[in-house]
N, C-alpha and C positions, 0 to 999 in steps of 0.2 A: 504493500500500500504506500502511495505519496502522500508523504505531512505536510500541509502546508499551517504558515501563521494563523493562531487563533483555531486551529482546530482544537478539539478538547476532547483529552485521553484518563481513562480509568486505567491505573499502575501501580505495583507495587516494586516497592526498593528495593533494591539486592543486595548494594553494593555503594561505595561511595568511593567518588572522586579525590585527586589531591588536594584540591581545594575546599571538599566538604562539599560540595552537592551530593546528592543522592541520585542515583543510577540505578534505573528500571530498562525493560526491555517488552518489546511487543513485535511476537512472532520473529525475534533477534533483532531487531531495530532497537540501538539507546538512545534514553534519552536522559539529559540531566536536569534535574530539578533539586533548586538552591533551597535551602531552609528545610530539605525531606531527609529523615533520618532510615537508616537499615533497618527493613520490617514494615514501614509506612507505606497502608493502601491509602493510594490519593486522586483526587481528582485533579488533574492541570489542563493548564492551555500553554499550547505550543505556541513561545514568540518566536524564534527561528529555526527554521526547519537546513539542513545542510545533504546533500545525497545522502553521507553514510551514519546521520549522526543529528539529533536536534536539541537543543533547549526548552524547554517549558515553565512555566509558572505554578507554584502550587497555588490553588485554588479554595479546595476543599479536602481537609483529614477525613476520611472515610475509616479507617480502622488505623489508629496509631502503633507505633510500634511498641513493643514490651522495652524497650531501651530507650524511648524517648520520656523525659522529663519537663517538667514546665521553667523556663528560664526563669533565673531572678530577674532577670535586667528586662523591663518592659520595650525597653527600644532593643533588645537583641537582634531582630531580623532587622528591622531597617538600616542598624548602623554595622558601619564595614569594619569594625575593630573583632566583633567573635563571630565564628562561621559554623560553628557546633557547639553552642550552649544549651541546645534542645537534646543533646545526644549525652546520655547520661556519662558520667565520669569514666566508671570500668572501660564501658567502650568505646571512649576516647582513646583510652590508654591502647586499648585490641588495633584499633584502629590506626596510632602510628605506629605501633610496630610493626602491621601488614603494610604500611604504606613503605617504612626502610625495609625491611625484609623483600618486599617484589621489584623494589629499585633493585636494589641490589644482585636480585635474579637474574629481573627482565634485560636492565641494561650492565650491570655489571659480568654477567654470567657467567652469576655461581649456581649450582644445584643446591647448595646446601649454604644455609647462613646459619654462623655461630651465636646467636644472639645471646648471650647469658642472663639478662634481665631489663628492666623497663621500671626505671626509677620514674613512680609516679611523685606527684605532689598531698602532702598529708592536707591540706588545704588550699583547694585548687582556685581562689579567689582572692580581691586582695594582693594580690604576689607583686604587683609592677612598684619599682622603687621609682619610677620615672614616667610623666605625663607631657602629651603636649594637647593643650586646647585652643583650636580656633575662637574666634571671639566676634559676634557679629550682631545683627537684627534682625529682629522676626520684622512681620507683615506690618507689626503696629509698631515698629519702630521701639518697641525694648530692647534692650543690650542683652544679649543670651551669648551663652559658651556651652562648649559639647565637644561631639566627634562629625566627622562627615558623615552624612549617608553614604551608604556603599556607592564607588564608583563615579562620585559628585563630588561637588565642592557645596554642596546643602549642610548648612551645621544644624543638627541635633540639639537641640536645646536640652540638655543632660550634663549638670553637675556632679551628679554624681554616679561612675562607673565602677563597676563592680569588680575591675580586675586592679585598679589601681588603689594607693594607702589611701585611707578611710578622711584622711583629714586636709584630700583635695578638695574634696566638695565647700568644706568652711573658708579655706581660703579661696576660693573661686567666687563665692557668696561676700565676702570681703573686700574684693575687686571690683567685681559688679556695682556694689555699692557704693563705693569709690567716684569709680564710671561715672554714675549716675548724679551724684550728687555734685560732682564738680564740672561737667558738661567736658565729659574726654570723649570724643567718640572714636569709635571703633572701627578699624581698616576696613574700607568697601574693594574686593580683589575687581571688579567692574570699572567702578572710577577712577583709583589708585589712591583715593581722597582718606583722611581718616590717620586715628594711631597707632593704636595697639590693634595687633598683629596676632599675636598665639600668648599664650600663660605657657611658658615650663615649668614644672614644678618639680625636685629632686626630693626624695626622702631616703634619710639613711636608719635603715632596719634594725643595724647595731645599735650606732650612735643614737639617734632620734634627732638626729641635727637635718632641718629641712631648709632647699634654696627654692627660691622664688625669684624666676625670669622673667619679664615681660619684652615680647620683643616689638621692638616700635617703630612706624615708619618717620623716623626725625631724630632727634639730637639728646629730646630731653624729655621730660613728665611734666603737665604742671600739676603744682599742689604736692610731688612728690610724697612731699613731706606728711602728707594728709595719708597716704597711703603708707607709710613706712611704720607710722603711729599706730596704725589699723592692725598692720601686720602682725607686729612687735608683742602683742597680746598676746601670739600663740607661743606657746612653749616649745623649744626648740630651733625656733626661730634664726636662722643663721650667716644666712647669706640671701640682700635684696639686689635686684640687679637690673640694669637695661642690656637689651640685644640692639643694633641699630642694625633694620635690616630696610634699607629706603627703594629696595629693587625692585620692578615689576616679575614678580618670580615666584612660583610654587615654593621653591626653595625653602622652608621653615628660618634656620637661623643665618644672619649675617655674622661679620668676623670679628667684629667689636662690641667690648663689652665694657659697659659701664658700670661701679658701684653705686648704690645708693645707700645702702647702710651694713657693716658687718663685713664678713670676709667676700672672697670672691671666687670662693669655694665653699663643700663640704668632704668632710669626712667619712669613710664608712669603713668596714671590715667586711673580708671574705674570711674565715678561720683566723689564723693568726697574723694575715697578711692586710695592715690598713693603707687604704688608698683617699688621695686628695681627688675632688672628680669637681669639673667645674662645668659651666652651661656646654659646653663643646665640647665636653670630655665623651667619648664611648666607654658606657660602662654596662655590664652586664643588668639587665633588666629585673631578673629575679635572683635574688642573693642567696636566697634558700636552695636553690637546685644550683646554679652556678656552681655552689661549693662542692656540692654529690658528684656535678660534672668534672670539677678540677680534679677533685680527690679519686674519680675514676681513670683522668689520663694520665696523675704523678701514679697510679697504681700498676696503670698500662707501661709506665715508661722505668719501674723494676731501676730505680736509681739507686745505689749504694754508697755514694761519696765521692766517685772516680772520676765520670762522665762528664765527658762537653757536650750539651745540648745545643741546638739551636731554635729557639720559636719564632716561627715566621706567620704574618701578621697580629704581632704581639699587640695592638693600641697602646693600652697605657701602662703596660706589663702584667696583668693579672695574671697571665700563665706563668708568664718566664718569674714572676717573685715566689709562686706556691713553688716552679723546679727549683727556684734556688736555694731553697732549705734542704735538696737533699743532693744537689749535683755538686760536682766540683765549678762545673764554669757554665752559666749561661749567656746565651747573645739572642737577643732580638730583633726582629729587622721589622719597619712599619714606614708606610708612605705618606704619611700625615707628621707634620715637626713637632705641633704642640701635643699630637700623643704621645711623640718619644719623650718632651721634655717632661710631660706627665710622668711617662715611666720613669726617667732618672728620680725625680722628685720623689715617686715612691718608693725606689730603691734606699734612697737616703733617709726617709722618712721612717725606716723599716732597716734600719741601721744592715743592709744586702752590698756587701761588697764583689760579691763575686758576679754581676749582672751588669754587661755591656749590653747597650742597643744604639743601633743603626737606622738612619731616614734612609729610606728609599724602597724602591720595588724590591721584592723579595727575590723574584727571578731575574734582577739584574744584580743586586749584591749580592747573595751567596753563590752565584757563577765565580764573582770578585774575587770576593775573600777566596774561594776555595781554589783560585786555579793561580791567581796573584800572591797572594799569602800563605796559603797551604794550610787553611783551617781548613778541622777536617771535624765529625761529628761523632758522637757514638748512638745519637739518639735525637729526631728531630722530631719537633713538636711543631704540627699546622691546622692553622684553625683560620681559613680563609673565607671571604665573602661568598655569596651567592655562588656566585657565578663559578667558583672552585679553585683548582692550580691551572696555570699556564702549564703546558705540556714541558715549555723550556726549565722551569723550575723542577718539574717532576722529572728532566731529567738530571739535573743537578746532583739532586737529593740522590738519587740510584746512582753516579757517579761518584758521589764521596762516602757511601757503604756505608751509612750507619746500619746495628745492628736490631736496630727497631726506629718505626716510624710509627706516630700516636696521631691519626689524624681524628679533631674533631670538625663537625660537619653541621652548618645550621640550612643544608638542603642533600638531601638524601638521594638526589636524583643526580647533579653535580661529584658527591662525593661517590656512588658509585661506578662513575665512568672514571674517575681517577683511581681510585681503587682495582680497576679493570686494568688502567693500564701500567699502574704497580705490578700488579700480578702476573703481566706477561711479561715485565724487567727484572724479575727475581725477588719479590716480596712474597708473601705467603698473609693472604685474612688469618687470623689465630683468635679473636675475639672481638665483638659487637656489644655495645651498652646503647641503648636508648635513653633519653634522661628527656620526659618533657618539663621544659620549662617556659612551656609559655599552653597554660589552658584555657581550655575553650575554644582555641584559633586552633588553627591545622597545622601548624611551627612545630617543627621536633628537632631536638638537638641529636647526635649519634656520637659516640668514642668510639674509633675503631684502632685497635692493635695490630701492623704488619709487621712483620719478621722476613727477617732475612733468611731466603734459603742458603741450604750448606752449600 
């Protein structure tokens, strides 16, 4: 049968996509419908139909599944921040680990993946130490902040989110008010007109020390001071700040930052290792799984004292500081300045003498070092973007023979095509960890152990 737009199909789920839609089939024809959980018979309407393959709309729940749950979060489907909050926790968990496990099959090909376990979250809410809120107006012209609707630049009038600390919502109610009372208004992305841009807000889980961003298109605040007053009430209170970000540009933050009261940082801790983290800093989102996740690659990477590591795409050092408690030597290499200078700062701050880090591309400096220098590695540690290794780096790496490589992976699809072609250069898979740290959303972290064959 041909589907076309707006036709409307009775379905049941089978299966679910990378991104959380749910996947049904009719007489082998799939189709994907977004907000349908595994087990849901549903009514939809098909919005795009493709020859082998279509979209649809759910419409109407016709028999829910036993796996689905009623979100907290009233805006869960419309807003683009969680894409399975209707799908109960456990089979979130089933769920990324079938999604690394058939990466890893499909494109890695392997017959067989060692996965040892699937660190979940003991509370799978709340987790983000790190927010950013657009800041805008509704219809009637009040100042509102939220997230975007999926796929728009529409903001959600929603202070308070369910996945981030509980004491964003007061401060965001504080700003607003601010706003409000002193006639600040707020970025129109259409006009270009307007001030304040986004709220960052940082909370430190350890410390209880929180930053407060605003990024603004111009120079300065008026009444500042009216805001800092407002602030300052909250306990923990610790760093107020401007972003100037004056661009016509999706972009969230510009490069400058200004203080308005307190440091121009904060503080946190992963285990024993504390880190300075400032509005530009990359830091690990959930501090609680982070740590499961660190604690699984210094586990992976079987250090004794001896070894020279290298961590490549180190940010601000959070990896290369937890090896350095047990390696002889660490080096870090990162393309961004102000995360290395981050990382020294926490090196020192963390009284780490033995952790060197390097600016630049990772598959252009450990070429460097290793063939100019004669650094060489017992054990490299990579925890790259998206998009994975450059092949050039991954042959690097298989050039200077370490005896294990610790790759962690925040996309499963990426890391097993690199993984794939470790395997044909002389690594060996030896172990798989899954750690989600990011629930609700379809984001899964992975630690994987290669080994060198004999």
């Amino acid at each position: 049968m041909n589907y076309k737009k707006n036709d409307s199909i009775t379905i049941t789920i089978e299966d679910m996509g990378h991104g959380g839609e749910g996947i049904g089939k009719i007489d082998g024809f799939p189709f994907f419908v977004k907000d349908a959980v595994i087990g849901d018979t549903i009514e939809a309407k098909v919005i795009k139909a493709k020859k082998n393959y279509a979209y649809a709309r759910l419409m109407r729940l016709l028999q829910p599944s036993p796996h689905r749950v009623e979100p907290r979060c009233p805006y869960a489907r419309q807003c683009g921040g969680c894409q399975i909050q209707a799908l109960s926790y456990e089979q979130q968990l089933k769920f990324k680990e079938n999604k690394v496990r058939n990466n890893l099959m499909r494109i890695g090909g392997y017959s067989e993946v060692p996965i040892e376990e699937v660190i979940g979250m003991e509370e799978p809410y709340f987790y983000r130490n790190k927010a950013q809120f657009p800041v805008g107006k509704d219809k009637d012209g009040n100042i509102i902040a939220g997230f975007y609707a999926s796929r728009t630049h529409t903001i959600i009038n929603n202070r308070k989110c369910f996945l981030g600390a509980e004491i964003n919502e007061i401060i965001l109610d504080k700003i607003i008010a601010y706003m409000t009372e002193w006639n600040v208004e707020p970025y129109d992305e259409v006009t270009g007109k307007g001030l304040v841009r986004h709220v960052l807000i940082r909370y430190g889980f350890q410390s209880g020390e929180i930053m407060v961003c605003l990024i603004v298109n111009g120079e300065t605040l008026p009444k500042s001071e009216k805001l800092v007053e407002s602030l300052r009430e909250l306990e923990g209170m610790t760093s107020i700040s401007l972003n100037v970000n004056k661009k016509r540009t999706n972009v969230i933050l510009g490069e400058e930052i200004k203080v308005l009261w307190g440091q121009a940082y904060i503080t946190d801790s992963i285990g024993d290792v504390k880190f300075q983290i400032s509005p530009l800093s990359f830091y690990q989102v959930n501090p609680v799984q982070t740590k499961r996740l660190y604690e699984r690659a210094l586990a992976y990477a079987q250090l004794t004292g001896s070894e020279t590591v290298w961590d490549l795409y180190c940010g601000i050092g959070t990896i290369s500081l937890f090896l350095a408690q047990k390696a002889k030597q660490v080096y870090g290499v990162e393309i961004v300045p102000q995360a290395i200078e981050d990382a020294r700062t926490n090196a020192r701050l963390n009284g780490i003498e033995n952790a060197a880090f390097y600016v630049g591309k990772a598959e252009e400096v450990l070429p460097e070092k290793y063939e100019k220098d004669g650094i060489y590695a017992d054990v490299i540690v990579v925890d790259p973007p998206r998009k994975g290794c450059e092949e050039s780096l991954l042959r690097t790496m298989v050039d200077m023979k370490p005896k294990r490589i610790v790759y962690v992976s925040c996309d499963s699809a990426t890391l097993a095509r690199d993984v794939k072609w470790l395997g044909e250069n002389g690594y060996e898979m030896e172990r798989v960890t899954v750690v989600d740290q990011f629930g609700m959303t379809v984001h899964v972290e992975t630690a994987v152990l290669l080994v060198r064959k004999p």
